[in-house]
N, C-alpha and C positions, 0 to 999 in steps of 0.2 A: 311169797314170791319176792324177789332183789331183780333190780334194774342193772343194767350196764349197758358201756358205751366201746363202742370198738372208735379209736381215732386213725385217722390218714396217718404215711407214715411223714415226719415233717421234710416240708419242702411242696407236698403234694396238697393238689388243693381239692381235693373229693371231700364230701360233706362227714362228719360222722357216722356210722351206722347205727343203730340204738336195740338193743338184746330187751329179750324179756324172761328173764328166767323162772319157770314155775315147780311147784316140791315135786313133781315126777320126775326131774331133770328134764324136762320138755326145756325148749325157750321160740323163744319166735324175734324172730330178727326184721327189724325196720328200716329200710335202708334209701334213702334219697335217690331218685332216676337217673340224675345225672353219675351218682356213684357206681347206681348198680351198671350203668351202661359202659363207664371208665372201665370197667373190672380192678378196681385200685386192689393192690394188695394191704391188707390193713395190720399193721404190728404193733399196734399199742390198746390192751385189752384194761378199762377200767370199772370196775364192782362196786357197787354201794347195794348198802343194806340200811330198810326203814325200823327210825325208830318209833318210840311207841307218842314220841309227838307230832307224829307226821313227817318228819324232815328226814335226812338220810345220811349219814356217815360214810365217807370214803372209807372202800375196806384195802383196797389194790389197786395201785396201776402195775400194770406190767409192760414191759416195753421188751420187746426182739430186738437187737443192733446186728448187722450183720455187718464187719469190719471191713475198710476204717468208716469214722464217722464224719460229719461236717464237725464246726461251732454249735450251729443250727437244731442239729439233733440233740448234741448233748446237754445245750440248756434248754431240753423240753424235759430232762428228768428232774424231780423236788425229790429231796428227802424224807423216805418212807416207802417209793415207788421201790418195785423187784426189777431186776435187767436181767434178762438170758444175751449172750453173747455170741455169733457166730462165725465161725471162718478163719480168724485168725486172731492169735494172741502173744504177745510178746514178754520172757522172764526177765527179769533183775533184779540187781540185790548190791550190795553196800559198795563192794569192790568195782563192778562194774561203775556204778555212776561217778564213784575216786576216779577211777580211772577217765572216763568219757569227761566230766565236768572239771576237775582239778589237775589232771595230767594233758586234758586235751586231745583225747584220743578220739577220733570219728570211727562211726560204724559206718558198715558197706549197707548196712538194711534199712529198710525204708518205713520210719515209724507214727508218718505223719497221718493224724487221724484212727489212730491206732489205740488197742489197752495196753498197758504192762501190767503184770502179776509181780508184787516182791518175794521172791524165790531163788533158792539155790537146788536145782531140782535133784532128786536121786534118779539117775538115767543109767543103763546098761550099756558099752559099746559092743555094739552086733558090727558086721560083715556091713556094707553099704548095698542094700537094694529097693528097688522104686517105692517100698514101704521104711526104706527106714535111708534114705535119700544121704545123709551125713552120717549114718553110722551110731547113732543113737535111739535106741529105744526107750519109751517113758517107762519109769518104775515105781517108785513115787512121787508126785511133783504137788509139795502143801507149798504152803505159806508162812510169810513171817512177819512180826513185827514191824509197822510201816513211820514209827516216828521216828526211829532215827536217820530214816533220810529225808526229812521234814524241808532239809535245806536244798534239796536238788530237784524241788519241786516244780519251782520256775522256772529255770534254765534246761531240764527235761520237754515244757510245752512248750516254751521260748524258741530254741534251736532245734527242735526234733519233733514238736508238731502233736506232742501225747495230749490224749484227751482225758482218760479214764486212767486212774490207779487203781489197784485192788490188792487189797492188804488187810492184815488182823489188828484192830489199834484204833484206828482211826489217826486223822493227823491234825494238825495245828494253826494256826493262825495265820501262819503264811500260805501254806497251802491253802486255804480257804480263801485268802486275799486275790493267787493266782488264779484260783477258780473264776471265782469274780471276774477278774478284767478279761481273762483269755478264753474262757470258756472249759469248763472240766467237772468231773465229778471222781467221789471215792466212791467203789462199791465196795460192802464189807464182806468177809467170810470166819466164820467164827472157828476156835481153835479145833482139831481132830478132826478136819475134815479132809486132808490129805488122802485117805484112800477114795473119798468119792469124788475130787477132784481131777486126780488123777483118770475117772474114768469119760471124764471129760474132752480128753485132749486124742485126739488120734495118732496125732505121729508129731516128730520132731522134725518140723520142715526144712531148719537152717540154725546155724548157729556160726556167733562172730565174738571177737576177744575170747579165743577159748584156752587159753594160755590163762586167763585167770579162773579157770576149771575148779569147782562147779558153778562159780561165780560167773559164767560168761554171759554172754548178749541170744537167748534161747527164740526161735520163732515156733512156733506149737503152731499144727491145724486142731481146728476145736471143732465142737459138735454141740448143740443146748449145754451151752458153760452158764450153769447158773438153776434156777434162778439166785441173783445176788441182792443185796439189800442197800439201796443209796444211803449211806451215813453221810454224805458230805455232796453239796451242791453248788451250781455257781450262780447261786442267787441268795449266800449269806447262811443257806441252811446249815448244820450241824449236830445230829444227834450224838453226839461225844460232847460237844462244848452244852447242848441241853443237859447231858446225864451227871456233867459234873456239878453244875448249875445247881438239881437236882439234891445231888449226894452231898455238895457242901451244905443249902438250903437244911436239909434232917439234919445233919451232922451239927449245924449250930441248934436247931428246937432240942435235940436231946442234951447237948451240952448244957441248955437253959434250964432243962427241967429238970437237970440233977444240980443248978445251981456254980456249975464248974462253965459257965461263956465269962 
């Protein structure tokens, strides 16, 4: 048998509920009066499994967002937690942010509290109907490398209010800094996963700067987008700044033991 915890969603002040999960798949849920009487809806599900010292290992958090978010929410995610996504979600990619941060260019959409995906989506133009509102239908819409826009990481949360990146990479120093003060997190998605991404997104709700096509400013309605994996948090975490850590840490013991550090 494993333990787990359902928490409030944040902001909400209902008590935890407390799961009891048994090998039938049974569980029995424990849940506070005052809660069960709120009827809170509960989106943050977290797992531990005992070890054989008695104690118990975080195995999961998982967290629902359904967009946009506060500050509040998103520094309740640590790195290591999973985030499923809901509602809405916003593309971009190198040319758009040239454009919005170094040329000055505002968008007409409204991204405050909001994710972006770094992408340049492959989208079909269809006919404009209540399913395809702009005229685009999603085709495949992956991901891409997220360090090289490392630098438009601030003035993205700064001026426009983004909480959430999600990119293949991870990012850097700065963006970890911005995490920090303003409140943000990276979730990752690992390479080839563009066809199941894609089946994420429902429709192309709006699109703006489309003139830098396929680069433009993409709105997606989304659907369980995720689960995604926090590499980056706004409380210092980093599993990219751990795994280099990590990789240079081996990379000098075997330099030593062949005598070549």
């Amino acid at each position: 048998m494993f333990s787990a915890t359902r928490r409030a969603a944040p902001g909400r002040r209902s008590r935890p509920a407390a799961f009891r999960f048994h090998r039938d798949g049974s569980r029995h849920c424990e849940r506070s009066e005052a809660t069960q009487k709120a009827g809170k809806k509960l989106d943050c599900f977290v797992a531990s499994a005992p070890r054989n010292d008695g104690t118990e290992d975080k195995v999961m958090a998982h967290h629902t967002l359904e967009m946009p978010i506060t500050p509040e929410q998103v520094r309740e995610l640590k790195v290591g937690d999973m985030v499923t996504l809901e509602k809405t979600l916003f593309g971009i990619r190198d040319a758009t942010l040239i454009h919005m941060f170094d040329r000055d260019r505002r968008t007409r959409l409204d991204l405050q509290g909001h994710a972006v995906i770094h992408t340049a989506p492959n989208v079909h133009r269809v006919p404009a109907t209540p399913d395809a509102p702009v005229g685009y239908a999603p085709f495949c819409i992956g991901t891409t490398t997220s360090q090289r826009m490392e630098r438009f990481t601030r003035p993205l949360m700064q001026r426009e209010g983004v909480r959430i990146i999600i990119g293949k990479g991870g990012m850097g120093e700065e963006t970890l800094a911005a995490f920090s003060e303003l409140g943000g997190a990276y979730l990752a998605i690992v390479g080839g996963a563009a066809a199941l991404e894609t089946t994420w997104i429902e429709q192309i709700e709006d699109v703006d700067l489309d003139d830098l096509h396929p680069e433009s400013l993409w709105q997606f309605r989304i659907k369980h987008f995720g689960p995604l994996l926090v590499g980056m948090d706004s409380h210092g975490g980093s599993l990219f700044a751990d795994n280099r850590k990590e990789v240079a840490s081996r990379r000098d013991a075997v330099l030593k033991s062949i005598g070549a550090a």
